[in-house]
Structure formats: structure tokens, C-alpha cells
N, C-alpha and C positions, 0 to 999 in steps of 0.2 A: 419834442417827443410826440408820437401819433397817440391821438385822441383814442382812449379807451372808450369801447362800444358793448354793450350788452349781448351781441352777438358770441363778439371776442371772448368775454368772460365765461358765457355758456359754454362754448365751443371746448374753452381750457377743464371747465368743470365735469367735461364729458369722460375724462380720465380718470375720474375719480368714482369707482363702482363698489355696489354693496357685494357684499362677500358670500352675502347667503343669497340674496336672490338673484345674483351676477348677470346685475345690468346695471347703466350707469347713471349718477345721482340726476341729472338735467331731465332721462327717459322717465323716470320714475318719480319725476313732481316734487322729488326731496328739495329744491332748490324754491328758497320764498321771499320776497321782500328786496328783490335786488336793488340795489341804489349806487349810484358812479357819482362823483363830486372831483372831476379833473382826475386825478390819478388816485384820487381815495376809494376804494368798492368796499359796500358792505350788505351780506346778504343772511340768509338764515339756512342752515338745511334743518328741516324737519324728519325724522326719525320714524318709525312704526313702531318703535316702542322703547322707552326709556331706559332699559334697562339692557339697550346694547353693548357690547364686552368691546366696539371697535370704534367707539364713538370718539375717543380721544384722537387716534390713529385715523381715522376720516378727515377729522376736524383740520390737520396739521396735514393731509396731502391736500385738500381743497386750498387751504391758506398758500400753500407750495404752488401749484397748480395757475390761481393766478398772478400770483406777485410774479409768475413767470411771462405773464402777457405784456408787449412792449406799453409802455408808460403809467403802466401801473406802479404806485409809492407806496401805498398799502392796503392790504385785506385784512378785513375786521368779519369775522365767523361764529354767529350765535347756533347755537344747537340748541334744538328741538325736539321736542316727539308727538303725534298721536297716533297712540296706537289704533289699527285697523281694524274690522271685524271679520274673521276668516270664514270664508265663501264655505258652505255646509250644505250637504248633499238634501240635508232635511230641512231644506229652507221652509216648506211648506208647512213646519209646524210654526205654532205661536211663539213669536221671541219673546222675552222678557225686554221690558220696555226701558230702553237707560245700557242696559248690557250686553259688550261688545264680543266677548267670547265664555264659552263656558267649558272647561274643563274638567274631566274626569282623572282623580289618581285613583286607579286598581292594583290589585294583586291577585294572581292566583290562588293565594293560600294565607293565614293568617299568618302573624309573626315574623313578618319582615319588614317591621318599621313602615310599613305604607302611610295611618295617621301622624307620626311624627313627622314625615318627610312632605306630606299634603302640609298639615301646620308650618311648617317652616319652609316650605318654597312660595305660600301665601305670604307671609311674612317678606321673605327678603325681596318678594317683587314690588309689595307696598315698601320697601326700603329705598328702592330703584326707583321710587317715585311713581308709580301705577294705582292707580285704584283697583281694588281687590276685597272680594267676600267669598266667605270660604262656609259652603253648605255640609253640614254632619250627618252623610246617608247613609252612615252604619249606622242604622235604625237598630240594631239588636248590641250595639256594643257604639254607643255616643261618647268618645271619649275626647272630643274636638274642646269643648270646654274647661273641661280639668287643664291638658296640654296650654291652654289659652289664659290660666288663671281668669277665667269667669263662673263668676254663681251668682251671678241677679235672672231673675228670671223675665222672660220676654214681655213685649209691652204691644199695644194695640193705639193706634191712633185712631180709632174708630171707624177706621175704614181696612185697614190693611197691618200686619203685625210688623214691628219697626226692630230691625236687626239689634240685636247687642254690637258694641263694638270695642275692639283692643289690641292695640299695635299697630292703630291705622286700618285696621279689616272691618270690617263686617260679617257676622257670625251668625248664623240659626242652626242648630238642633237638636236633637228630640232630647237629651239630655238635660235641655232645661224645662223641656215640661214630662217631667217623668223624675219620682226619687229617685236617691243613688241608689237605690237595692232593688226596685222595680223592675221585674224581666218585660220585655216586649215580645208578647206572644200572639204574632200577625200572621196571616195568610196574604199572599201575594196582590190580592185588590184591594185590601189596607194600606199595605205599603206604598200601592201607585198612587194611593189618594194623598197621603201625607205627603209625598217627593214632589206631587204637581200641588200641592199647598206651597210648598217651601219655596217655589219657584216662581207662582202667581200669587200668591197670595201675600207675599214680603214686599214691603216698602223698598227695596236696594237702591235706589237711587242710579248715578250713572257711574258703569263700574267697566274697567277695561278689561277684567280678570275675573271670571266667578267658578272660582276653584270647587269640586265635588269630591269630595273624602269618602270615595265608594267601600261598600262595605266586600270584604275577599270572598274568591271567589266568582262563578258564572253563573249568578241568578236575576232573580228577581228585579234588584231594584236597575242592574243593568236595561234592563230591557223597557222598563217603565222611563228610566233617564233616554233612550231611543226614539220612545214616541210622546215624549210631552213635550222637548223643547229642540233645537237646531244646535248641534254640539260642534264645538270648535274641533276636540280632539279627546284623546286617552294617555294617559300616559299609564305603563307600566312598572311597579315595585319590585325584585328578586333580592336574594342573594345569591353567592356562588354556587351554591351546591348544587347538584345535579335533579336534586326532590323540586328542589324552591323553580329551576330553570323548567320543568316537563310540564308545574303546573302555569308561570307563567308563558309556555308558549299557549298555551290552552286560552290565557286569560288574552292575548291578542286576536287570536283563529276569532274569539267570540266579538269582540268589539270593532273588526272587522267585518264579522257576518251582519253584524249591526248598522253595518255601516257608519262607523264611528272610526274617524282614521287613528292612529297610532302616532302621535307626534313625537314616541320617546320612550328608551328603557332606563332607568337607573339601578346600577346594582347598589346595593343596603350593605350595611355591614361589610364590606368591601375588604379589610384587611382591618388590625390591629398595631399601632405604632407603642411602643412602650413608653411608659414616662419616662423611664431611666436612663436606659441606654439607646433607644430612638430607633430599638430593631423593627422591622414590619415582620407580624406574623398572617400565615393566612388562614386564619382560624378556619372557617368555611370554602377555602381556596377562594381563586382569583381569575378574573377574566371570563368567567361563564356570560356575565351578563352580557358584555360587550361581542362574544363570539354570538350568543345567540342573537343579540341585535342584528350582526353580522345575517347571519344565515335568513332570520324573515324581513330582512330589507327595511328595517325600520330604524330609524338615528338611535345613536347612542347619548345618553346625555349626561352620562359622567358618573363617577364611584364615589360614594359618603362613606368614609371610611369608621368602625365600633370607634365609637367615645364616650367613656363614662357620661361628660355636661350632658351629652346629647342624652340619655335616658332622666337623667337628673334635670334638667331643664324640661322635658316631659311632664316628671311629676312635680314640678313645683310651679310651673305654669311660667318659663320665662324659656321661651324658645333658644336654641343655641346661637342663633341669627342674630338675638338680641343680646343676652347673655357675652357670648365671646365672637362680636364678630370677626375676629383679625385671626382666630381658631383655622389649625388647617381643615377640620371639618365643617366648619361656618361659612370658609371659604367656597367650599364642594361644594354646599348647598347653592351659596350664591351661584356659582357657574351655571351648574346643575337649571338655576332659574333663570338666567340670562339665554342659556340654548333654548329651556323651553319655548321665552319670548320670541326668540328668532324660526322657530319652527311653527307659529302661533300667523309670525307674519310674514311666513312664507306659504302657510296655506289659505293666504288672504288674498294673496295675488294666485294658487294655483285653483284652474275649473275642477269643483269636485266631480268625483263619481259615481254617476247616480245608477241604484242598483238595480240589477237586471227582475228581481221581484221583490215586496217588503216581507221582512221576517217578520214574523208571526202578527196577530189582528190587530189593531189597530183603538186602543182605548176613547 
């Protein structure tokens, strides 16, 4: 048999390409640790992020791929990940030290699940093996802690405030220093000063996901999240209805004006499945979300369909992710969080777009 070369091996590995950023594993550094022993190979590919949906399916054309090169006996295929840091239009501002992207989930308008669905795709991505912390910038409605079952209140290493933590996350805000009854009654240079608190002033550690639980709506703390730190992306909240869709196109126009790219729409409440007889209803109608992702050219990242656990896992602080992960709604979540990674590290390899003037001064 002819001697297996490392050439050879790469050359076969060249056939095997990621699906989202469609180029192939050898061009893209995924390939690590190669070793030949006569006809035994064994290598690693490394991932951009753990919580890829194709990673089995990769695994098994690579192992294909060589064992197809002559004198090759066998392929031995560890998988890997680190995730990247996506390349951001506003690199000039201060990174947070440790953290590799940071993510906005918004809505146009209240009451579409957006906190639930931020809590639970923080959750399932630390489930996917990612480090993840999840900031509560509904300063005027903190409800990231309840969702979390946490009520200890935050702690200070005498240098920097030291995140709560539960489910594998890391957690800050305002929720835990403020009663349960206490209104937050701020003007907009309050709010920037507590959001660049939360962001410089917290111990996180090194985190591959620092999810931001925006508060609904285009204000304020939007625009203070634009000039204090270098944002990975946005994702958007809806449901079907035609109210929920007018205000989130509103809620993209802005975080694009911000230059904050869009990595994603999720429609909420998506449909209703009965216990009984397993009908789907569309209580709110169906496919708004995904037509309008459609129309402003932004990914669609999947429908979370109404489920009781899911509000009831809200209020009793045990996320649906955790609660019933084998749920077809657990499920959606998870997907839901698997495309955002994938779109997280595809804007890691794309040159962002840096805008032609900055919206508004500059804090």
C-alpha cells in the first residue's frame, strides 16, 4: 500500500466544507493536530462554536473522506470548538476584557416573550457547552432574575461587582439592587451610566456569549449599548401579527441605523399545539415573522411555538431548556440557538460595515 502523506489527507479533507460559511475545513484552519502512524490518521477539527447543529454530519464525511485515501486503515475524528469573536463595525470602542461577542435580544414592542426567549437561548447555549452571561437592560422592568430563580443579591470583590450565577450563566441586573416594588424612574444619562457599569464594571470573566436582554422598543438604552462597547449583533423578538411585525421592522431600521447588524428574527408564540388532539392553532397567525425576515434580508432563526411550561418555567424560575428539554418548544429554542451561533460565526469571518456617519454624540 502507498504511504499515507499529510498532503494526501488534507487534499481528501478539502471536501468536506462548513455549510454556513461555505468554504472548506483545511481553508479555514478547522483541521488541528494531524498525526499519521502507517495507515492509522488522526486529527481534530475545531468548530467556531460548540453548538453547531452539523457537527455529527461533518464529523462522519471527514472520517469518509479519508478512510477514502489509498492506505489509509483508519480515521480517528475529535471535535472541537472555539468560538470566535465577530469582527464589529465599532471595534473602536472598549471591549470588555475576557468577552468574545456580545449580543442584543430586542423587540419592538412589549409582550412577545423577548425576556423569556433572551433567558432561554442564554441557557441552551451554556447547555451546548459555550460560556455565557446574560445582562438585564430592562432597567425599568428586571425581570431576568425571577425567570432565573435568583434572589441573592450581588457581591463586590473589592474591586469590580462579581456576577451571580445559575444554569452555568452569569447574571447582573438591576433587579437585584432595587425592591420588588421599586419603579426605576431614570432619564436617559442614568441609564447610560448603569449599562456602561454593567459592562465595565462586572468581573465576567472569559465568556464566548454576553447575551443583553434589551428593554422593548427604540430608545435609550439602544443607543447607549452602540457607543459603550463593540456589538457582535441583534437579534429580533415578534409574533405573527401584523401590530407585533410593523413594530419589529422598526426595531431592525434602528439597530441597523446603529450600526448594530441583525443576526436574526425569531417569531414568539408561533402557533399553538393542543395537548389533546395535537391540532396546531394559529392563535396569532403564522409566518409573519419569517416573510418579514424575508423582505429586510435578514436570517430567520426559527418559530417558538405558545406553551404553557414555557410561561410557567418563567415564573418559577426553571427555564423550558431546563425544565423539558426533549419539549418541541425546548427543541425551538435550542435550534433557534444553534442558528444564532452560526450567524455569530459567520459574522467573525465577514468585514463589517463601517458607517458612512455615527449616529448621534458620542458618550
Amino acid at each position: 500500500m502507498p504511504a499515507v502523506t499529510e498532503s494526501a489527507v488534507l487534499d481528501a479533507l478539502r471536501s468536506v466544507k462548513d455549510p454556513d460559511l461555505h468554504r472548506d475545513i483545511v481553508a479555514l484552519g478547522f483541521v488541528k493536530d494531524l498525526k499519521i502512524d502507517g495507515g492509522r490518521v488522526a486529527f481534530t477539527i475545531e468548530l467556531t462554536t460548540p453548538a453547531c447543529p452539523v457537527k455529527d454530519s461533518m464529523r462522519e464525511q471527514a472520517r469518509a473522506a479519508v478512510l477514502a485515501v489509498p492506505g489509509v486503515s483508519s480515521a480517528e475524528v475529535a471535535m472541537t470548538a472555539s468560538v470566535r469573536a465577530a469582527r464589529s463595525a465599532t471595534a473602536d470602542l472598549s471591549p470588555i476584557p475576557g468577552v468574545k461577542n456580545i449580543v442584543a435580544v430586542g423587540a419592538g414592542k412589549g409582550g412577545v416573550g423577548k425576556t423569556t426567549l433572551a433567558v432561554n437561548l442564554a441557557v441552551a447555549l451554556s447547555a451546548r457547552g459555550s460560556r455565557v452571561g446574560i445582562i438585564d437592560g430592562d432597567i425599568y422592568g428586571p425581570n431576568v432574575p425571577i425567570m432565573l430563580g435568583i434572589d441573592t443579591p450581588l457581591e463586590s470583590d473589592g474591586e469590580k461587582i462579581v456576577p451571580a450565577e445559575q444554569f452555568g450563566i452569569k447574571v447582573v441586573s438591576m433587579g437585584f439592587l432595587a425592591s420588588d416594588d421599586s419603579p426605576v424612574i431614570w432619564r436617559g444619562p442614568m441609564l447610560h451610566g448603569v449599562i456602561r457599569q454593567f459592562f465595565h464594571e462586572v468581573r465576567w470573566g472569559d465568556l464566548d456569549y454576553l447575551v443583553i436582554d434589551m428593554p422593548p422598543g427604540t430608545g435609550d438604552v439602544a443607543l447607549s449599548l452602540s457607543q459603550v462597547v463593540p456589538v457582535a449583533g441583534a437579534i429580533v423578538v415578534t409574533t405573527p401579527q401584523e401590530v407585533s411585525l410593523a413594530d419589529s421592522r422598526r426595531a431592525v431600521r434602528m439597530y441597523q441605523k446603529l450600526n448594530i447588524p441583525v443576526l436574526g428574527l425569531v417569531e414568539n408564540m408561533s402557533y399553538f399545539v393542543c395537548p389533546n388532539c395535537q391540532h396546531e392553532s394559529d392563535i396569532f397567525g403564522r409566518g409573519g415573522g419569517e416573510r418579514t425576515a424575508a423582505e429586510m434580508e435578514v436570517p430567520f432563526l426559527g418559530r417558538i411555538p405558545i406553551y404553557q411550561p414555557i410561561r410557567a418555567g418563567g415564573d418559577s424560575g426553571q427555564p423550558v431548556v431546563i425544565a423539558e428539554p426533549e419539549s418541541p418548544a425546548a427543541l425551538a429554542v435550542f435550534s433557534a440557538a444553534e442558528r444564532l451561533a452560526a450567524q455569530v460565526s459567520i459574522a467573525s469571518y465577514r468585514k463589517p460595515i463601517i458607517p458612512v456617519a455615527p449616529v448621534g454624540p458620542r458618550a
